[in-house]
Backbone atoms as SQL, in Angstrom:
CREATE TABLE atoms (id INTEGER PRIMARY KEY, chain TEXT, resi INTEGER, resn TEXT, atom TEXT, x REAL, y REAL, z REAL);
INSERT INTO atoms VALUES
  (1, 'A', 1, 'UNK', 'N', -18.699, -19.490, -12.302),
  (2, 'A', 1, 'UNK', 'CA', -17.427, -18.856, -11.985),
  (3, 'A', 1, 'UNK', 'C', -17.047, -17.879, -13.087),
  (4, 'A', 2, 'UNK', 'N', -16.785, -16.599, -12.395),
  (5, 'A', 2, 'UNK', 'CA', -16.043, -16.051, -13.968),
  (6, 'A', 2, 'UNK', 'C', -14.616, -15.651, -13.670),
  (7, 'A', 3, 'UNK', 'N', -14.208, -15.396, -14.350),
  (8, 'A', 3, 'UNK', 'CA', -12.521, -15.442, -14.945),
  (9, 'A', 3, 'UNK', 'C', -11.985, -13.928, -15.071),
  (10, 'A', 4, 'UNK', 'N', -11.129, -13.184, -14.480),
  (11, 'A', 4, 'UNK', 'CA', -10.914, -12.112, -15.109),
  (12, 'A', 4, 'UNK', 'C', -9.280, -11.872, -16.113),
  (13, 'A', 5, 'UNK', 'N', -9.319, -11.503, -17.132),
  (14, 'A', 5, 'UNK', 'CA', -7.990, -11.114, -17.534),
  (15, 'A', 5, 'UNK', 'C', -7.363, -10.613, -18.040),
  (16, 'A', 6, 'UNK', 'N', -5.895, -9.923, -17.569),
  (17, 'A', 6, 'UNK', 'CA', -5.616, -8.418, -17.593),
  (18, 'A', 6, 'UNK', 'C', -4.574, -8.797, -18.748),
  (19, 'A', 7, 'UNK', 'N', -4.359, -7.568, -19.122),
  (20, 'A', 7, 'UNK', 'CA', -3.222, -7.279, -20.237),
  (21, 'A', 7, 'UNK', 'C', -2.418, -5.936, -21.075),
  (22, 'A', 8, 'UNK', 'N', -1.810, -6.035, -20.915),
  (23, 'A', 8, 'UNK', 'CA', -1.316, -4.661, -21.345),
  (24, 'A', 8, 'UNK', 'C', 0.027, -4.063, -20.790),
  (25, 'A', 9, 'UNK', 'N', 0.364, -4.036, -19.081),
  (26, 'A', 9, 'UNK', 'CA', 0.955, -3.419, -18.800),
  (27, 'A', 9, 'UNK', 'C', 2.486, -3.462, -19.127),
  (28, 'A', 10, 'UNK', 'N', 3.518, -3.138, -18.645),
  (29, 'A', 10, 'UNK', 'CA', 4.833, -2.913, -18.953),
  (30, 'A', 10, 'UNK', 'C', 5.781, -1.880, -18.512),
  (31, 'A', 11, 'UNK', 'N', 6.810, -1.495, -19.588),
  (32, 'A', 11, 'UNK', 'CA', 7.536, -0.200, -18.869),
  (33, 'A', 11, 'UNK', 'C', 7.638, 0.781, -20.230),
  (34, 'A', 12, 'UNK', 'N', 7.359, 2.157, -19.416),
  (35, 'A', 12, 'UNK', 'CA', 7.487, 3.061, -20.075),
  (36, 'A', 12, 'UNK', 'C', 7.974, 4.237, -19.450),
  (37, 'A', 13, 'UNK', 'N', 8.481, 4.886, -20.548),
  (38, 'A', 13, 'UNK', 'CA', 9.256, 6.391, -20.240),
  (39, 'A', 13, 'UNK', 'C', 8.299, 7.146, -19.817),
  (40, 'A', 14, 'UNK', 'N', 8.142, 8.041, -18.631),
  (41, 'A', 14, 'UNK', 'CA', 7.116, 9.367, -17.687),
  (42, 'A', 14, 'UNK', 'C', 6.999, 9.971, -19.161),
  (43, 'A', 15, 'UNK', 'N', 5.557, 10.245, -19.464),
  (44, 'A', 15, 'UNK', 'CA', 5.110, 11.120, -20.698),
  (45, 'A', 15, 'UNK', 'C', 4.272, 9.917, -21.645),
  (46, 'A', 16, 'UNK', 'N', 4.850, 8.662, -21.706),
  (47, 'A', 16, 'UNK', 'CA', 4.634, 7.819, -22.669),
  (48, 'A', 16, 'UNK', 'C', 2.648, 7.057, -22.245),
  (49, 'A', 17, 'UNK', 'N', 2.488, 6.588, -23.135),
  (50, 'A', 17, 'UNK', 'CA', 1.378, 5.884, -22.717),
  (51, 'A', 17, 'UNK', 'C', 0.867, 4.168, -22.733),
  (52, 'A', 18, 'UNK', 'N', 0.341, 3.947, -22.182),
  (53, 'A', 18, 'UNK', 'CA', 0.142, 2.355, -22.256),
  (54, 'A', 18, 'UNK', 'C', -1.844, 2.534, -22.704),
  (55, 'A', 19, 'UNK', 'N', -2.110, 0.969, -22.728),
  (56, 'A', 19, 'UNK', 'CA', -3.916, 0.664, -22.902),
  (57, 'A', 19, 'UNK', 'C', -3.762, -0.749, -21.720),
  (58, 'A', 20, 'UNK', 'N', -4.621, -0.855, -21.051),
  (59, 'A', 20, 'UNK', 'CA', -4.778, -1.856, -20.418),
  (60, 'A', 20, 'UNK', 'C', -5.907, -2.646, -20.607),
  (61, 'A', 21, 'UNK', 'N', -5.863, -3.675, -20.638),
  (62, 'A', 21, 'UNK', 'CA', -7.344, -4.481, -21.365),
  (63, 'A', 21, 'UNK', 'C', -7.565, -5.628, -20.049),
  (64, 'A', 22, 'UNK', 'N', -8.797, -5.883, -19.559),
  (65, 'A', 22, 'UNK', 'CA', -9.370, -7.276, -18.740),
  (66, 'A', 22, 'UNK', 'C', -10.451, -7.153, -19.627),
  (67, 'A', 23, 'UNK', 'N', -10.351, -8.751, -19.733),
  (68, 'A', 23, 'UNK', 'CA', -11.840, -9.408, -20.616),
  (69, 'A', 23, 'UNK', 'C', -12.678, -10.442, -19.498),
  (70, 'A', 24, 'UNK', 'N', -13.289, -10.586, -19.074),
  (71, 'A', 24, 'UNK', 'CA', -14.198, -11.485, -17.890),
  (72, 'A', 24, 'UNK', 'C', -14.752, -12.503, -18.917),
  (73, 'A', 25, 'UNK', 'N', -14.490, -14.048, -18.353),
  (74, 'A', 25, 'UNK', 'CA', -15.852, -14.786, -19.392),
  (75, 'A', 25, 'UNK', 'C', -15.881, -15.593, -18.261),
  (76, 'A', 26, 'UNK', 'N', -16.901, -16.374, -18.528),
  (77, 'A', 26, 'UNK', 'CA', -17.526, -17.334, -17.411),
  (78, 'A', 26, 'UNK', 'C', -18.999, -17.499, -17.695),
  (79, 'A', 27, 'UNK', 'N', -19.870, -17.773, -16.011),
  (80, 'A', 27, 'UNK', 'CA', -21.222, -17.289, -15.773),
  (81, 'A', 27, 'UNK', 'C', -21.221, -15.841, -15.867),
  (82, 'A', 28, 'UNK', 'N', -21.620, -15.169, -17.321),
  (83, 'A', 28, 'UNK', 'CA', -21.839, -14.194, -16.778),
  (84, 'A', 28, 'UNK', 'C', -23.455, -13.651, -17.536),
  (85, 'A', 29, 'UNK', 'N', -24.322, -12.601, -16.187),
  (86, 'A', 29, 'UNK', 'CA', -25.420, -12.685, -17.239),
  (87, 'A', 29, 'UNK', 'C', -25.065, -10.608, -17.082),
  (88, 'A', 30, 'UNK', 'N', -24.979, -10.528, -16.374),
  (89, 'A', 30, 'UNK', 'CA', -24.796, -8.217, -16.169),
  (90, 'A', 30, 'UNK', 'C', -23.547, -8.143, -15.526),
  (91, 'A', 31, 'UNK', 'N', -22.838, -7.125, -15.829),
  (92, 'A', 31, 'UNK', 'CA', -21.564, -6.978, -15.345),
  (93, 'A', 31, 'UNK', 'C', -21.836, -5.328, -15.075),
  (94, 'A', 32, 'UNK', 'N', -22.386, -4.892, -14.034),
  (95, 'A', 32, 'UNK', 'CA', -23.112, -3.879, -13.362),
  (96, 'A', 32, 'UNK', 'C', -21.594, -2.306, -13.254),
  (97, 'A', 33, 'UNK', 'N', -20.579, -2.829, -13.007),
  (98, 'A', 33, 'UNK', 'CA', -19.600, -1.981, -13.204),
  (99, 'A', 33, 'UNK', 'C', -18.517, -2.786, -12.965),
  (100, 'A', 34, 'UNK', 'N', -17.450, -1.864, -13.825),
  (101, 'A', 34, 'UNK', 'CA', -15.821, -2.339, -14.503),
  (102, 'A', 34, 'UNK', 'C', -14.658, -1.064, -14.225),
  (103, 'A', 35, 'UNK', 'N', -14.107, -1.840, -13.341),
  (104, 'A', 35, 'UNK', 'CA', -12.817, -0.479, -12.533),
  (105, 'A', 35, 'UNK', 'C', -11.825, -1.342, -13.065),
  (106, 'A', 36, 'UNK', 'N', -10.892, 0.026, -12.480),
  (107, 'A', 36, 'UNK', 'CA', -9.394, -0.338, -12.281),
  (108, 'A', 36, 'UNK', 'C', -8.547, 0.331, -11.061),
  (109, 'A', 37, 'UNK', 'N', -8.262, -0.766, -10.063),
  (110, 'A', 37, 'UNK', 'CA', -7.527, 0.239, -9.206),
  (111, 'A', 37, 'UNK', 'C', -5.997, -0.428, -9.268),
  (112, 'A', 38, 'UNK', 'N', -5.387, 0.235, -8.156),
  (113, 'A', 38, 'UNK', 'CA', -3.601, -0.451, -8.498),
  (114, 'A', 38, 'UNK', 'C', -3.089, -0.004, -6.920),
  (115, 'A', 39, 'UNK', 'N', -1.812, -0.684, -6.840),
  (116, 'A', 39, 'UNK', 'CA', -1.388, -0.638, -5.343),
  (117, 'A', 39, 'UNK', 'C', -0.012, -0.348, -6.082),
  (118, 'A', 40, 'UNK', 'N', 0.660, 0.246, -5.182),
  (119, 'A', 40, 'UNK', 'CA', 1.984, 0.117, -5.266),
  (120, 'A', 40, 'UNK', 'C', 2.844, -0.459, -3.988),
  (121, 'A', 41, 'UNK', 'N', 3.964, -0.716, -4.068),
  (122, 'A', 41, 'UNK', 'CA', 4.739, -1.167, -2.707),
  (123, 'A', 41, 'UNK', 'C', 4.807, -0.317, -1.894),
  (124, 'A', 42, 'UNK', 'N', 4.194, -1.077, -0.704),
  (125, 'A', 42, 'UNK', 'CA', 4.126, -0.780, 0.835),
  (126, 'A', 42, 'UNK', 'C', 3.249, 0.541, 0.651),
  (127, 'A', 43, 'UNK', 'N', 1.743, 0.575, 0.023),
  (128, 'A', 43, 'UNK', 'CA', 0.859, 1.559, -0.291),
  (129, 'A', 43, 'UNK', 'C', -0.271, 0.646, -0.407),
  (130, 'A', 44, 'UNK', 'N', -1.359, 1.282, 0.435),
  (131, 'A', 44, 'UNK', 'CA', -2.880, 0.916, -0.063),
  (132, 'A', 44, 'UNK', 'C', -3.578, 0.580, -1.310),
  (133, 'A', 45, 'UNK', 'N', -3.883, -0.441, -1.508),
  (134, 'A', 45, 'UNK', 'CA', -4.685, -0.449, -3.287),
  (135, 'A', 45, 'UNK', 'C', -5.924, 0.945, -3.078),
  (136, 'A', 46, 'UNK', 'N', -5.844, 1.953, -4.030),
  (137, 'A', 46, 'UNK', 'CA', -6.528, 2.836, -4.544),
  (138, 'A', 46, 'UNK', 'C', -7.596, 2.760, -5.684),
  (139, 'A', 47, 'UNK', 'N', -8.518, 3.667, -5.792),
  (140, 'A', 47, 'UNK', 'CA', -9.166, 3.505, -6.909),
  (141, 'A', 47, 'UNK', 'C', -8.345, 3.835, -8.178),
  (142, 'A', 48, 'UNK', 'N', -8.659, 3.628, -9.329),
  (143, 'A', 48, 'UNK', 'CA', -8.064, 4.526, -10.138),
  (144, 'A', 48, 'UNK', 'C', -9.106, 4.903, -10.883),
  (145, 'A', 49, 'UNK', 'N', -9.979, 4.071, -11.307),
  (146, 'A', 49, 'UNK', 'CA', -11.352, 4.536, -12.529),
  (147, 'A', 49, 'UNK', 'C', -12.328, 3.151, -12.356),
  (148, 'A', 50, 'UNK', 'N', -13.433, 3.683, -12.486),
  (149, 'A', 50, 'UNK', 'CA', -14.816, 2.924, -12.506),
  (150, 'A', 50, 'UNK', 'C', -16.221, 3.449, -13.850),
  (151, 'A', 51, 'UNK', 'N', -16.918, 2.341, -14.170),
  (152, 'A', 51, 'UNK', 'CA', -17.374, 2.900, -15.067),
  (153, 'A', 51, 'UNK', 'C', -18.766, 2.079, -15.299),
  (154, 'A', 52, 'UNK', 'N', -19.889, 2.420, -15.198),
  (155, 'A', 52, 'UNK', 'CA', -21.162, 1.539, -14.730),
  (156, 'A', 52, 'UNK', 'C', -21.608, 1.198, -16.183),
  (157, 'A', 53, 'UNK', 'N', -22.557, 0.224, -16.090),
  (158, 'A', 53, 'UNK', 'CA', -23.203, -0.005, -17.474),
  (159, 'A', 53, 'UNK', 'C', -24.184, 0.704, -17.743),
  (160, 'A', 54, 'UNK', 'N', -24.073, 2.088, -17.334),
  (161, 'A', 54, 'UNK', 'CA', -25.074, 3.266, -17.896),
  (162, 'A', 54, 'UNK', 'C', -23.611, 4.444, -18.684),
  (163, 'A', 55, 'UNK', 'N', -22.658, 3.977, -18.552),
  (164, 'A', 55, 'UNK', 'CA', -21.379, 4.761, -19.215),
  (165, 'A', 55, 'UNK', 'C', -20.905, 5.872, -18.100),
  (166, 'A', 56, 'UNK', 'N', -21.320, 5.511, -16.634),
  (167, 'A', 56, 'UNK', 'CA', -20.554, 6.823, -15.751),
  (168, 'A', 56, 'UNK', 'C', -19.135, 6.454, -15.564),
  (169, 'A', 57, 'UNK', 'N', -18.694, 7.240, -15.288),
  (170, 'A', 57, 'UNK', 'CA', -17.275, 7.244, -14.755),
  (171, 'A', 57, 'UNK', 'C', -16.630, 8.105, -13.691),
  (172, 'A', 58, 'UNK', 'N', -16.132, 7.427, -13.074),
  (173, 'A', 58, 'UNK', 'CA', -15.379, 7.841, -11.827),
  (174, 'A', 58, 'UNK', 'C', -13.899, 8.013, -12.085),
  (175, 'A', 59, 'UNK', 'N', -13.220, 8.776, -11.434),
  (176, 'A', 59, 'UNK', 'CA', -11.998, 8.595, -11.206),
  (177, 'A', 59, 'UNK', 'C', -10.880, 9.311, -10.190),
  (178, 'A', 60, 'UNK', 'N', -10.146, 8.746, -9.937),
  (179, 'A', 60, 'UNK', 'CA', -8.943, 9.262, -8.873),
  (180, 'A', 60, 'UNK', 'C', -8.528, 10.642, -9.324),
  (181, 'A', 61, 'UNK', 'N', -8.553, 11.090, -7.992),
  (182, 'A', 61, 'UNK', 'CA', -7.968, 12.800, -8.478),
  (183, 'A', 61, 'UNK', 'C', -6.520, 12.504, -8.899),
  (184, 'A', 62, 'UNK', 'N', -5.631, 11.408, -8.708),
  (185, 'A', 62, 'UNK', 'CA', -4.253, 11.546, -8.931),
  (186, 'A', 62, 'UNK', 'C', -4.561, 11.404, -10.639),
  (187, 'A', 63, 'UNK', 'N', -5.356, 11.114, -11.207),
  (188, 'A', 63, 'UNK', 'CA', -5.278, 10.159, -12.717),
  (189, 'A', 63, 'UNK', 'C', -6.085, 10.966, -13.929),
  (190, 'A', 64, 'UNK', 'N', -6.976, 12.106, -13.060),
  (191, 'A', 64, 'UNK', 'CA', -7.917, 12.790, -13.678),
  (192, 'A', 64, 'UNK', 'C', -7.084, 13.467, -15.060),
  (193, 'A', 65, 'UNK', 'N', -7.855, 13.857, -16.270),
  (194, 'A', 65, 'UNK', 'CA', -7.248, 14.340, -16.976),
  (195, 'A', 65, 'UNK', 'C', -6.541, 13.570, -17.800),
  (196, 'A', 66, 'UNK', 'N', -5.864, 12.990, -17.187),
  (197, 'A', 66, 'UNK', 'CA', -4.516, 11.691, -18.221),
  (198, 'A', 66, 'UNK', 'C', -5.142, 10.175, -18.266),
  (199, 'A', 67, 'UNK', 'N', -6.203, 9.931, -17.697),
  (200, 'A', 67, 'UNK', 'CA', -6.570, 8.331, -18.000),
  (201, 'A', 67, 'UNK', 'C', -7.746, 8.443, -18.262),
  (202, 'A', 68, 'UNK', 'N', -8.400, 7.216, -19.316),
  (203, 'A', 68, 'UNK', 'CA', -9.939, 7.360, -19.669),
  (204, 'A', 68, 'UNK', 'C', -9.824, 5.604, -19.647),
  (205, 'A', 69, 'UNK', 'N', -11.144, 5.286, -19.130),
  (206, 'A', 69, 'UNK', 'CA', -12.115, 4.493, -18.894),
  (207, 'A', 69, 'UNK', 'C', -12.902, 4.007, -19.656),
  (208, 'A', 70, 'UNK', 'N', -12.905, 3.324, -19.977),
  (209, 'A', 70, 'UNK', 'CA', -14.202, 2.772, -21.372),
  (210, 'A', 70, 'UNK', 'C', -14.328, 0.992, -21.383),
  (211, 'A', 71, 'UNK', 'N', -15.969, 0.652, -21.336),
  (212, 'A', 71, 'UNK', 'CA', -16.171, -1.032, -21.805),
  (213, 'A', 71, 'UNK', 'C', -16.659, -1.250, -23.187),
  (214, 'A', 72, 'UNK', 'N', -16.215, -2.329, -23.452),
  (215, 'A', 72, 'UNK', 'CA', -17.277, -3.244, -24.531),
  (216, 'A', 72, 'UNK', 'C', -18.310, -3.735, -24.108),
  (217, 'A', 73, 'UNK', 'N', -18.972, -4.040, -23.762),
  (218, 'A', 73, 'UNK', 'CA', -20.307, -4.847, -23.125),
  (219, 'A', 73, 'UNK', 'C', -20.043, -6.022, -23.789),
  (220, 'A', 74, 'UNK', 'N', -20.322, -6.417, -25.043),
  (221, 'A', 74, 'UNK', 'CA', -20.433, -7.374, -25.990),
  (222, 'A', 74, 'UNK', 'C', -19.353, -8.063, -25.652),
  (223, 'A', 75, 'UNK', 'N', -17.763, -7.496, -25.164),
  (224, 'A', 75, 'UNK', 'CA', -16.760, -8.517, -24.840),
  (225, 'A', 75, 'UNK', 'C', -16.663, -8.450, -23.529),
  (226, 'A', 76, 'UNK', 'N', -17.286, -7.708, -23.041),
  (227, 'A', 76, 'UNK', 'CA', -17.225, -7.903, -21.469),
  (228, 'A', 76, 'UNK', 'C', -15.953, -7.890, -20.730),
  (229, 'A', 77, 'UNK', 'N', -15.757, -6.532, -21.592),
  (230, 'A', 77, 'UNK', 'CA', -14.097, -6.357, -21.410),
  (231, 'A', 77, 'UNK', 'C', -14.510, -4.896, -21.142),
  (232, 'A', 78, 'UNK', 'N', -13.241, -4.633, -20.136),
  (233, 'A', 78, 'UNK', 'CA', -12.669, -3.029, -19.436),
  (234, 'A', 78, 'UNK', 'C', -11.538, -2.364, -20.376),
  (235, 'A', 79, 'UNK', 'N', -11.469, -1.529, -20.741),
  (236, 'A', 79, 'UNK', 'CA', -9.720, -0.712, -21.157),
  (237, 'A', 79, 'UNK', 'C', -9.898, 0.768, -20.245),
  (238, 'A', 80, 'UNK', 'N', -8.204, 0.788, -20.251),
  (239, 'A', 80, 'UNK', 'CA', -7.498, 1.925, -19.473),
  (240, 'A', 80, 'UNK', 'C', -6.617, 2.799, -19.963),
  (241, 'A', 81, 'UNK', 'N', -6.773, 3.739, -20.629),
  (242, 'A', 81, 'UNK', 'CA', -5.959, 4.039, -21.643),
  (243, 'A', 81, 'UNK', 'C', -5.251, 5.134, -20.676),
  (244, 'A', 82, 'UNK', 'N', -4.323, 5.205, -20.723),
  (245, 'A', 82, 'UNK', 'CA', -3.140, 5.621, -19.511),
  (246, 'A', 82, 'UNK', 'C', -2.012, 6.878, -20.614),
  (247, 'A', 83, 'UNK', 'N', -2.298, 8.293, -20.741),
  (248, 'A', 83, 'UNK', 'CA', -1.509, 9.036, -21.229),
  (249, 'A', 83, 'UNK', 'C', -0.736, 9.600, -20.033),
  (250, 'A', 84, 'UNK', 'N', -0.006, 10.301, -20.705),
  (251, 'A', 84, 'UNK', 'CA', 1.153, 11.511, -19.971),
  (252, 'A', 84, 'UNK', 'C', 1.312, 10.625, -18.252),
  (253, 'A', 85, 'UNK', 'N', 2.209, 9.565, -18.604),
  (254, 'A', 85, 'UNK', 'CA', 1.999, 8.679, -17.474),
  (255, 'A', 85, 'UNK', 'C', 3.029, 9.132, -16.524),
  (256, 'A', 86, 'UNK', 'N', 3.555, 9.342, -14.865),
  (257, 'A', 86, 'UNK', 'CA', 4.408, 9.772, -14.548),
  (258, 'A', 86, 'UNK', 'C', 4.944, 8.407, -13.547),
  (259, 'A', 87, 'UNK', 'N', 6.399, 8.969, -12.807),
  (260, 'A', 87, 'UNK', 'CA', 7.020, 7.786, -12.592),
  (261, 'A', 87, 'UNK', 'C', 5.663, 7.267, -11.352),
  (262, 'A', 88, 'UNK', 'N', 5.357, 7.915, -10.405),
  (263, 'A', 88, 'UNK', 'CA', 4.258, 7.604, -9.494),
  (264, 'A', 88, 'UNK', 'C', 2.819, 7.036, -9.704),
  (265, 'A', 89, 'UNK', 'N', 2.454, 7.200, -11.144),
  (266, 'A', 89, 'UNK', 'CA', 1.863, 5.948, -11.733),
  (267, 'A', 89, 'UNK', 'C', 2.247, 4.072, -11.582),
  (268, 'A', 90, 'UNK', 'N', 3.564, 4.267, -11.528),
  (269, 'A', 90, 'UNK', 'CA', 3.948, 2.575, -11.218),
  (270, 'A', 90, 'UNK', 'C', 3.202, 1.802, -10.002),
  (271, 'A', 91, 'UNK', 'N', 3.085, 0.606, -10.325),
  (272, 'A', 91, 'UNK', 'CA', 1.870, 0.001, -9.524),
  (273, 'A', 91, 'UNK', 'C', 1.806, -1.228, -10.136),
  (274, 'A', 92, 'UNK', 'N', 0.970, -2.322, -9.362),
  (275, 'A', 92, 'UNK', 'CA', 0.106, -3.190, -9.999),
  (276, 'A', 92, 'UNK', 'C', -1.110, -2.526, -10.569),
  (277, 'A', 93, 'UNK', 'N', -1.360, -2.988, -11.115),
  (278, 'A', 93, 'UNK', 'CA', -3.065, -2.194, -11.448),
  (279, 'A', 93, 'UNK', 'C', -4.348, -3.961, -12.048),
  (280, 'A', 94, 'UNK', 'N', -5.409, -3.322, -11.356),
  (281, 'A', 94, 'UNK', 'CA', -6.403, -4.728, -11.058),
  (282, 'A', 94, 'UNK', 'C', -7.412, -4.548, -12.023),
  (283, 'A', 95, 'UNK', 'N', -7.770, -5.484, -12.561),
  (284, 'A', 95, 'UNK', 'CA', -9.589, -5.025, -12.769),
  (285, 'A', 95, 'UNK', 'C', -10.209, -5.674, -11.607),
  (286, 'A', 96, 'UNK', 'N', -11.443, -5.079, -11.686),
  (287, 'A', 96, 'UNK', 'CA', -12.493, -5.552, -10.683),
  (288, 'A', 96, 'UNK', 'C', -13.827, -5.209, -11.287),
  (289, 'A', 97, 'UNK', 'N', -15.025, -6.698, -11.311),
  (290, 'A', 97, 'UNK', 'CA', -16.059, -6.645, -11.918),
  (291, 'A', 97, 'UNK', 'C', -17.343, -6.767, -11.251),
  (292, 'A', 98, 'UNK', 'N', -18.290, -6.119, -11.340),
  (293, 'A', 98, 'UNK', 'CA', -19.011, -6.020, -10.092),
  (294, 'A', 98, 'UNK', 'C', -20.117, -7.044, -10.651),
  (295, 'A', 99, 'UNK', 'N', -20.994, -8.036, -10.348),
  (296, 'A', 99, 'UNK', 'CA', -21.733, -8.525, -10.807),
  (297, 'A', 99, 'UNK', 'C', -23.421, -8.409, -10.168),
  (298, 'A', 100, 'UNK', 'N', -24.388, -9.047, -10.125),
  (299, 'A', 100, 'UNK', 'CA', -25.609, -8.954, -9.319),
  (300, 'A', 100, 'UNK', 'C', -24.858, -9.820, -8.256),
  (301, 'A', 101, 'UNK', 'N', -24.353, -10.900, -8.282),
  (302, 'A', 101, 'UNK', 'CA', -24.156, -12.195, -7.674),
  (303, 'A', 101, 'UNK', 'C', -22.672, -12.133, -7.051),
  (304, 'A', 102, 'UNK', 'N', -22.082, -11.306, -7.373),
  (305, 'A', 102, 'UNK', 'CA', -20.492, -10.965, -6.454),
  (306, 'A', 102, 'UNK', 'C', -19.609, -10.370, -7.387),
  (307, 'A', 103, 'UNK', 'N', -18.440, -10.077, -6.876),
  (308, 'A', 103, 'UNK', 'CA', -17.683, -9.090, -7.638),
  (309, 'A', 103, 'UNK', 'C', -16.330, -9.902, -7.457),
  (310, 'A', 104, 'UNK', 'N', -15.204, -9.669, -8.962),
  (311, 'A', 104, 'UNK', 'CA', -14.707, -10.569, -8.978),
  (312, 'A', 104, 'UNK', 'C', -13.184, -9.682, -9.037),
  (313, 'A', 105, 'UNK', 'N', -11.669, -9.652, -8.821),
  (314, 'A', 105, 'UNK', 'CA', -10.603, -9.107, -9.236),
  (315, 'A', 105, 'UNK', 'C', -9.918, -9.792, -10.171),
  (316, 'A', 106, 'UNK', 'N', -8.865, -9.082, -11.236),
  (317, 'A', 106, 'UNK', 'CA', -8.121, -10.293, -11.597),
  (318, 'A', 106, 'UNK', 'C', -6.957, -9.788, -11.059),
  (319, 'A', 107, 'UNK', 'N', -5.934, -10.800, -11.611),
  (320, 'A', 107, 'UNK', 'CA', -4.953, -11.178, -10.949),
  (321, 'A', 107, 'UNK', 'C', -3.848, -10.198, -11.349),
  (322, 'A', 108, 'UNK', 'N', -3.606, -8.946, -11.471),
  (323, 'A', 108, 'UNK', 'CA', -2.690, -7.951, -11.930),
  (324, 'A', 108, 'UNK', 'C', -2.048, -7.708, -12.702),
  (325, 'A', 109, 'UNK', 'N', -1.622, -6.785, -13.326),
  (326, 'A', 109, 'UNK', 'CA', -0.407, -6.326, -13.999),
  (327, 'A', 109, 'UNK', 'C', 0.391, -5.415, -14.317),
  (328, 'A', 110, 'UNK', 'N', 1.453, -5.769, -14.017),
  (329, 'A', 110, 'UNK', 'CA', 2.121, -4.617, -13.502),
  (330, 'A', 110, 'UNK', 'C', 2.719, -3.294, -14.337),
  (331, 'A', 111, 'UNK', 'N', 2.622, -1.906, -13.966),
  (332, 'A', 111, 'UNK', 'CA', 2.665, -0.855, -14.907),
  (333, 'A', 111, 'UNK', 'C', 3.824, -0.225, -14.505),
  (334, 'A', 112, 'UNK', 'N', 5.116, -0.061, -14.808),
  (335, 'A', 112, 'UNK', 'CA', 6.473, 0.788, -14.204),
  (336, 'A', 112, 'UNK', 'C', 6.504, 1.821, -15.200),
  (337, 'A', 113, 'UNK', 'N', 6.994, 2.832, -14.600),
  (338, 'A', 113, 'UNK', 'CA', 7.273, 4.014, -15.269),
  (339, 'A', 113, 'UNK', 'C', 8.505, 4.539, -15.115),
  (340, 'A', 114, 'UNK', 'N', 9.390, 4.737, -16.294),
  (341, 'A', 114, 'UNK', 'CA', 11.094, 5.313, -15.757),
  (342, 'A', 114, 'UNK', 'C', 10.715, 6.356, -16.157),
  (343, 'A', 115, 'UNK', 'N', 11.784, 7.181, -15.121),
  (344, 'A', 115, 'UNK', 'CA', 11.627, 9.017, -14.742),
  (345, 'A', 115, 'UNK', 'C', 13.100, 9.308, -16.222);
C-alpha cells in the first residue's frame, strides 16, 4: 500500500506565492510519474502539472509560466511551486502517483486566493 501526503496549501493574496509538497511512502519500488491537478467547486478536477522520472513536464495552459513542477526521487516526494497566483487558482489541489502496479491520489489541500 502506499500513502500519499500533501502539504502546503493555504490563503494568499492574487500575486503572492505558495510550495506544495506530497511525499508517498509505502510499497514503493518506481514512481513512473508525479502530478498535480485541483478541482474547484462545482468544476471538473483538471490537470495542473505532471512530471515523469525522465524530468518531463507537462502543464495546464491556465498555470503555464507561473507554476513549476519538480521531484526528489530519493524522497519520493512531488513540489508545486505556485507564483503570481490569481484569485481563479483557488481549488483543492491533489497529488497523484503513477506506479508500475497502480496509481495512487492523496487526499487534498486546499489553495484560496483573495483578490
Amino acid at each position: 500500500q502506499v500513502q500519499l501526503v500533501e502539504s502546503g496549501g493555504g490563503l494568499v493574496q492574487a500575486g503572492g506565492s505558495l510550495r506544495l509538497s506530497c511525499a508517498a511512502s509505502g510499497s514503493i519500488s518506481s514512481i513512473n510519474v508525479m502530478g498535480w491537478y485541483r478541482q474547484a467547486p462545482g468544476k471538473q478536477r483538471e490537470l495542473v502539472a505532471t512530471i515523469t522520472n525522465g524530468g518531463t513536464t507537462n502543464y495546464g495552459d491556465s498555470v503555464k509560466g507561473r507554476f513549476t513542477i519538480s521531484r526528489d526521487n530519493a524522497k519520493n516526494t512531488v513540489y508545486l511551486q505556485m507564483n503570481s497566483l490569481k484569485p481563479e487558482d483557488t481549488a483543492v489541489y491533489y497529488c497523484r502517483m503513477v506506479l508500475v502496479s497502480n496509481n495512487y491520489w492523496g487526499q487534498g489541500t486546499q489553495v484560496t486566493v483573495s483578490s
